[in-house]
N, C-alpha and C positions, 0 to 999 in steps of 0.2 A: 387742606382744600376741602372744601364742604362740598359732600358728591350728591348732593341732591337734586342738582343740574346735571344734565345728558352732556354729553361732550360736542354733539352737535348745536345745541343752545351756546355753550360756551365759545365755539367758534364761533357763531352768528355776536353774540354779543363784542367781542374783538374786531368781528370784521374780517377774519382773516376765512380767507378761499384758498381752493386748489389750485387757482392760479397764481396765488400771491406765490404759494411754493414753488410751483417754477422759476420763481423771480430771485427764491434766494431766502422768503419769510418761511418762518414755520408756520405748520398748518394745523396743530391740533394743539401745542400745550395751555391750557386754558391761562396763564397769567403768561404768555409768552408775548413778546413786545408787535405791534403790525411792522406790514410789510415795510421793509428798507431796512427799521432799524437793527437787524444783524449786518447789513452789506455795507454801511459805512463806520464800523466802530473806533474810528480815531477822534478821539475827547481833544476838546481844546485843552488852552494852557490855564491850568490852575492859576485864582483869581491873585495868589502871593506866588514869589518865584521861588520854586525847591530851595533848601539847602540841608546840609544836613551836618550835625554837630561834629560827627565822627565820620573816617571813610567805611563803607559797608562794603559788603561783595554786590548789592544788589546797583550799585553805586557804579562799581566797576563796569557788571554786567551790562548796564545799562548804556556805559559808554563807548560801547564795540557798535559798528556799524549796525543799522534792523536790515529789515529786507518786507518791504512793501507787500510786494508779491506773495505774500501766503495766503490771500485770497483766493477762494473758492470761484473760480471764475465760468466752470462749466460742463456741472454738476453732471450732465447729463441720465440718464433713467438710472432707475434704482440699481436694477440687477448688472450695469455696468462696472463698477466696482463698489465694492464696499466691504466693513472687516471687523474688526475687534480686537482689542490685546489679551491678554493668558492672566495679564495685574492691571489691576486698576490703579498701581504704583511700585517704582523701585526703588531698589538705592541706586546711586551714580557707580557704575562699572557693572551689574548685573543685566544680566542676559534676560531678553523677552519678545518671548512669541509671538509672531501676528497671523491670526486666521482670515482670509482675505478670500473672496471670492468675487470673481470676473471674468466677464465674455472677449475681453481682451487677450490677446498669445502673450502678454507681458504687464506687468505695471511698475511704479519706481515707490519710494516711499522718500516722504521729505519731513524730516522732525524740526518743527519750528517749536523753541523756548517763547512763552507768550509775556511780553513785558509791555515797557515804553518803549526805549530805543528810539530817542527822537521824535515820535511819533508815530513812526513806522509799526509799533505793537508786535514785533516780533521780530525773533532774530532765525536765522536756518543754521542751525548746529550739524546738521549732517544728513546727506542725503547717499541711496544706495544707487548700485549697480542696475539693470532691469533682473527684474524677481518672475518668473515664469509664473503664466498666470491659470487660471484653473474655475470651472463654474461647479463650487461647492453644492452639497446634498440644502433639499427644500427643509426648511426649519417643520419639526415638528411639534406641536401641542399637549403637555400633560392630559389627560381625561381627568384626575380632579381634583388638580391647580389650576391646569387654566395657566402654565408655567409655559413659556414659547423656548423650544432648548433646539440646538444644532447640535452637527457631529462633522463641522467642519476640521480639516484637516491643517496642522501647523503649515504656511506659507513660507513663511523667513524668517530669523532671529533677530535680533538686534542687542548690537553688544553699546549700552550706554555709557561707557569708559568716558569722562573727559566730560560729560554733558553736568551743567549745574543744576542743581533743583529748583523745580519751578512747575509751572502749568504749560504741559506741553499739546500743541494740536500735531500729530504724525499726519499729513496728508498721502493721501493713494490718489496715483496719477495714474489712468491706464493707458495703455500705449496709442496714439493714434486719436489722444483727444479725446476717446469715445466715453469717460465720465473722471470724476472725483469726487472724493469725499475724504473727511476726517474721521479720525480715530485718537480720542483722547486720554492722555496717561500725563501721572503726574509724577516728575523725576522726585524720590521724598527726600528730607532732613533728616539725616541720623540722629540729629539731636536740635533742639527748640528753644536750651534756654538763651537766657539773652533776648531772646528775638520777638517778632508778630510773626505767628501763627497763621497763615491765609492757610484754611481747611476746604477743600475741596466738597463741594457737598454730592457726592456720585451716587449715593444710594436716593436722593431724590430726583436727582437725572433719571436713572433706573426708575424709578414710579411711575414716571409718564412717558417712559419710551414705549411705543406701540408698534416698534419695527416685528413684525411675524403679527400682529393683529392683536396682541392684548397688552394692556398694562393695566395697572392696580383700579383705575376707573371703569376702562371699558372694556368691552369685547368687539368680534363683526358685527354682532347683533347692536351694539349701539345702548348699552344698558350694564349696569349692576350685576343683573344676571349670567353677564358670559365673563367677567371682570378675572383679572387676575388673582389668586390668592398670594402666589410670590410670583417674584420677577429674577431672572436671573441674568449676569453680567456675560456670559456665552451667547452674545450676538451683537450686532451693529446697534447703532443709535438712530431712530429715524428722526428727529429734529434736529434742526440746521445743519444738514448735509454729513452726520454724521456728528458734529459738535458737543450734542446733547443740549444742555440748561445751558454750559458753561458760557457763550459767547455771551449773552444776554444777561444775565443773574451774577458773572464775574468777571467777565476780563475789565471790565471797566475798574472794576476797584483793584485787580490786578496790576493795569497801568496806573492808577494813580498814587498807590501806594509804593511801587517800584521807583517813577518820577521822585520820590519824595526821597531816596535812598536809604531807606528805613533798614535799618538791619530783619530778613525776613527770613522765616521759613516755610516748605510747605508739606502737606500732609495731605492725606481725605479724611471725612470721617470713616471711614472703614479703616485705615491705619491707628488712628483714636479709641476705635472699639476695642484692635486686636493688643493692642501694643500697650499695656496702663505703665504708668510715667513716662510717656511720651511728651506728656506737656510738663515736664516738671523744669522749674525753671524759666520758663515761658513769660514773656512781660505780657504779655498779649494776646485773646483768640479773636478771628475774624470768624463771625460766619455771614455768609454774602445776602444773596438779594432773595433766593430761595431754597431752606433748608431743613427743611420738612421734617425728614423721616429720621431716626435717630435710637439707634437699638441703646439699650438701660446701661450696656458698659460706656457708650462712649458717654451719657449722660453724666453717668458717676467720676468718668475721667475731667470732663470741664468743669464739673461741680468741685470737685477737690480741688483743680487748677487754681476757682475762684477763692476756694479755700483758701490755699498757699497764698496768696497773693496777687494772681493770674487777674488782668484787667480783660474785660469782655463787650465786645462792639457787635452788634446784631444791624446788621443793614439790610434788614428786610424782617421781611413779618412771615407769619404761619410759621415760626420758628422753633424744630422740636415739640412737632403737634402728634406725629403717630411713632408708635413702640415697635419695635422691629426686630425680628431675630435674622439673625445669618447662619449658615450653613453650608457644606459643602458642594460643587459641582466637580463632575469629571476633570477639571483642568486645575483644582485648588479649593482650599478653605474660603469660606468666604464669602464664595461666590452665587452664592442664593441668596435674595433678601425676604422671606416671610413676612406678609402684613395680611391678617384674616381678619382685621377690623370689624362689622355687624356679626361675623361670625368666628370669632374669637374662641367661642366654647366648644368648636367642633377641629383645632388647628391641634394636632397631634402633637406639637411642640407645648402647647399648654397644656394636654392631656397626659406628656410626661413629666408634667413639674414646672415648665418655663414659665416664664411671664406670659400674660395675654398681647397678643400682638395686635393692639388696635389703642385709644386715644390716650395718650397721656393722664387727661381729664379724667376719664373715665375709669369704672370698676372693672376687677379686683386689681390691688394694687393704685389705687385712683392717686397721683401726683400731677396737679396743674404745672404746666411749664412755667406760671405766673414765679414759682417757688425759685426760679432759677431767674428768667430775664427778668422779672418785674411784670412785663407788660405780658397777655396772652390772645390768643387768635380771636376777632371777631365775628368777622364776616367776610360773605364775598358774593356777589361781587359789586364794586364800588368802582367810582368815578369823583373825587371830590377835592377842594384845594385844600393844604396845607395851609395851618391858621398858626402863627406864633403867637405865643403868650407867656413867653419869658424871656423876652430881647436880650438880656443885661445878660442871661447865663452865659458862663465864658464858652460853650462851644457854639454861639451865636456869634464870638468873636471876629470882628476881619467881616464882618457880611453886611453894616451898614442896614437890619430889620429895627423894626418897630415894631410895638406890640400890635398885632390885628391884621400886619400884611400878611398877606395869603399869595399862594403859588399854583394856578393853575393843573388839575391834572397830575398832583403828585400823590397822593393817596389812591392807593389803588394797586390790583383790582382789588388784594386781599388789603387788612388792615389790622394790627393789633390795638387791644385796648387796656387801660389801668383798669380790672375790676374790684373795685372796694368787698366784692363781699368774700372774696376768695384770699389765701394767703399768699403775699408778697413780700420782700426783703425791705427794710425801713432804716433810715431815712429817705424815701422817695421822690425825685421831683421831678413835675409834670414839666416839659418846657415847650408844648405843643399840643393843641388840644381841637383836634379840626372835627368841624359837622358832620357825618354822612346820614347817609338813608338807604339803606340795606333792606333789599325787597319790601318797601313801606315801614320800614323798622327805626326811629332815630338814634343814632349811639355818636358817638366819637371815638374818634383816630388816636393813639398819642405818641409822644415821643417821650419817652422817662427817664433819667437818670437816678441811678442807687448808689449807695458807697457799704462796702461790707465791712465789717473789722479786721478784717484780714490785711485792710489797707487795700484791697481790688476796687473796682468802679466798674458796670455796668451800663453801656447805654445800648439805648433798643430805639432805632428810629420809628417803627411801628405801621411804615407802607413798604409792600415790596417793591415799588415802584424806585426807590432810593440808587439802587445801584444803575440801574438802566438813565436813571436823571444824570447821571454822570458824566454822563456822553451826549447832553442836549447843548447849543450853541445856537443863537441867531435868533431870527422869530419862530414862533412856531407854524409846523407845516401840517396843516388836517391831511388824517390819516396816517401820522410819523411819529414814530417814538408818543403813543399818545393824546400828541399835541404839547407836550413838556415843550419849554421855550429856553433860549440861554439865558434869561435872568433867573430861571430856577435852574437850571445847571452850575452855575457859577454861585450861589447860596448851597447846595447838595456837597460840590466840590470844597469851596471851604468849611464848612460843617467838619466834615469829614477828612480832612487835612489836620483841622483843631483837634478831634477824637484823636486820630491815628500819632501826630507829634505827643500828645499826652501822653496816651497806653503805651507807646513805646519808650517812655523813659522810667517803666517799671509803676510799681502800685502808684493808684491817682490819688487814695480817697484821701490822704492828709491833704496833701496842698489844694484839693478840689472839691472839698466835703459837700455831698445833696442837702438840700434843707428842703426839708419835706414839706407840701405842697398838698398833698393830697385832699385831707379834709376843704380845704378850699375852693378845690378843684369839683370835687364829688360831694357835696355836701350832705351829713344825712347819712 
């Protein structure tokens, strides 16, 4: 995200107010979707009907009844309840912590598995007893990080025996109605191969949580200046009620992939960073709709994935744009994320040796992300249709385009681009090449495909806008989702059904070879 903009501009430009958050929208994350679209997130039905070649667990999963009701239905003030977990992932049967604090004499906790499930988008694997409730110590502030830390006190354990992995929302209920919020954790995969990888992207959640007043953009002060240096995972999420990025940037691809019975697993990148041959074996990486930040091991761990064979789908852009170290907090490894970005040369982690923690792009150590997806960040912020210009490619397949139809409102806000003068992986082909105009600036959008020798395949759709279009249906409504409409929902959807049936049946690039495009496209 290019922080050249105030985050108060950034709201204004979305549209989004303090009133919408009452209603359920978020209210600060700059590419975060307007008002509604978190509160209705059930996607129609995919434009071809599921099947799937083999039975999977996600298959099975999927065929136990949901349960509607995991909505957040009444949020109520902040300080009524709200919490954090001790991991931002487990295994299945390990025990984990929730720090919870509330004005309530009680609250409950409901762990909902986030899928299909009919529709329903979730299932409730288990819910406790009432957990006596308690109003935890005021978060306090580093003096110089600019790091928002608590010393909240363990609430209750949870023993995940029996829960399958996946992407989980824990909801806090407090007694008497008087608030809710989520708390998200994601049950992990012992192991990957075989499978698509759905990687949690929680260190760029952490980026723009501003719950205690800072994250990596802003400060109270509303500027650069009071910004965070790191952000740590020892507190609540204050976007969508607790949720963080994930409702907006994943569950959509969440259910559709799950729908599809794809044999799956899942991870964060923080499990990625800590864990190398994690992905080994893997047919598949997902990373969703926004997934920013990205410390140098997990980099090295996809990059080798892609090596082995490992096929890679980018459904969003600004992807693996800033360098990030981790570190530990009072409750675990891990749990700090350092990004000193403009001030990199004064981040004590690179003055013991580390990497610098700021752009990919940039120096020392300067590696464009181009070198990994193909495509790398443009701009932001943007508003512009999607222009096809390679109908015949087969993941154009099932969608009924021609060359030059466009799709309202689906680039955006950010946008990745093919830069010819930087280096990229070859054979390359563009199969989307849309207009914008960024701050009076003209560029285009793209959507690329590459084949590696490895036999892997890369595609990078090249707007974040991509996974949140997932979930568009009908005409479009001003001020919703956008303004995305269901005939670009229902093009996003199959796109993306054609990717994910592909990467999941192991390396693409034989039967699927890119034929490069580029000079064509760029000429010059």
């Amino acid at each position: 995200m290019d922080e050249r903009r105030g985050m108060a501009d950034r709201r204004r430009f979305l549209g989004l107010t303090l009133a919408a958050a009452a209603a359920g929208a978020c209210t600060r994350s700059p590419t975060a979707a307007p008002p509604g679209a978190a509160r209705d997130p059930s996607p129609p039905v995919p434009s071809t009907p599921p099947t799937s070649p083999s039975p999977s667990p996600a298959a099975a999963e999927n065929a136990l009844p949901g349960d509607a009701d995991w909505r957040i239905t009444a949020a109520g003030p902040p300080e009524a309840v709200e919490g954090y977990a001790a991991q931002v992932s487990a295994l299945p049967g390990e025990r984990v912590r929730l720090h919870v604090s509330t004005t309530a004499p009680a609250f409950r906790v409901s762990a909902y598995r986030m899928g299909w499930y009919g529709g329903a988008r979730a299932r409730l694997v288990w819910r406790s007893e009432p957990v006596p409730g308690t109003v935890q110590p005021r978060a306090a502030v580093d003096p110089v990080t600019r790091r928002v830390t608590t010393s909240w006190q363990p609430s209750t354990e949870l023993d995940t025996a029996g829960w399958p992995p996946g992407s989980y929302l824990l909801r806090l209920d407090a007694d008497g109605g008087a608030g809710q919020r989520y708390v998200p954790l994601t049950i992990r995969s012992a192991t990957t191969a075989g499978t698509t990888v759905v990687v949690n992207a929680v260190g760029t959640w952490q980026a723009y949580n501003q719950w205690g007043g800072h994250d990596l953009y802003d400060g109270p002060s509303g500027g650069l200046a009071t910004r965070s240096l790191e952000v740590g995972f020892d507190r609540p999420y204050l976007d969508y009620d607790g949720a963080g990025l994930f409702l907006v940037y994943e569950a959509p691809l969440v259910a559709l992939a799950e729908r599809l019975a794809l044999p799956l697993s899942y991870v964060t990148g923080v499990d990625v960073h800590r864990r190398p041959g994690l992905l080994d074996g893997a047919h598949a990486v997902l990373s969703p709709g926004h997934d920013e930040y990205w410390s140098p091991e997990q980099r090295v761990a996809v990059t080798a994935a892609r090596d082995a064979g490992t096929n890679l789908a980018v459904l969003g852009a600004n992807c693996c744009y800033r360098r990030v170290r981790y570190q530990p907090s009072p409750l675990g490894e891990d749990r700090i994320m350092a990004c000193w970005k403009g001030d990199w040369a004064r981040d004590p982690g690179y003055l013991d040796g580390g990497p610098a923690t700021t752009d990919y792009r940039l120096g020392p150590g300067a590696d464009p992300e181009s070198s990994l997806l193909g495509v790398l960040y443009d701009g932001y912020p943007v508003d512009a249709p999607y222009v096809v210009t390679a109908p015949g490619h087969w993941v154009f397949a099932g969608t009924g385009v021609a060359a030059g139809d466009s799709f309202e409102h689906l680039v955006g806000v950010e946008y990745d681009t093919v830069d010819a003068a930087r280096s990229f992986p070859r054979p390359l082909e563009i199969v989307s090449h849309s207009p914008v105009v960024c701050e009076g600036r003209r560029a285009h959008a793209d959507t690329a495909y590459y084949t590696h020798p490895s036999g892997a395949a890369v595609f990078a759709c090249g707007t974040m806008r991509w996974v949140e279009s997932l979930d568009a249906e009908g005409p479009a409504t001003p001020g919703v989702n956008h303004g995305l409409d269901g005939r670009t929902g229902a093009m996003t959807r199959q796109v993306t059904e054609n990717v994910l049936r592909a990467f999941a049946a192991g390396p693409a690039a034989a039967a699927r070879p890119a034929q490069d495009n580029v000079r064509g496209v760029y000429p010059g």
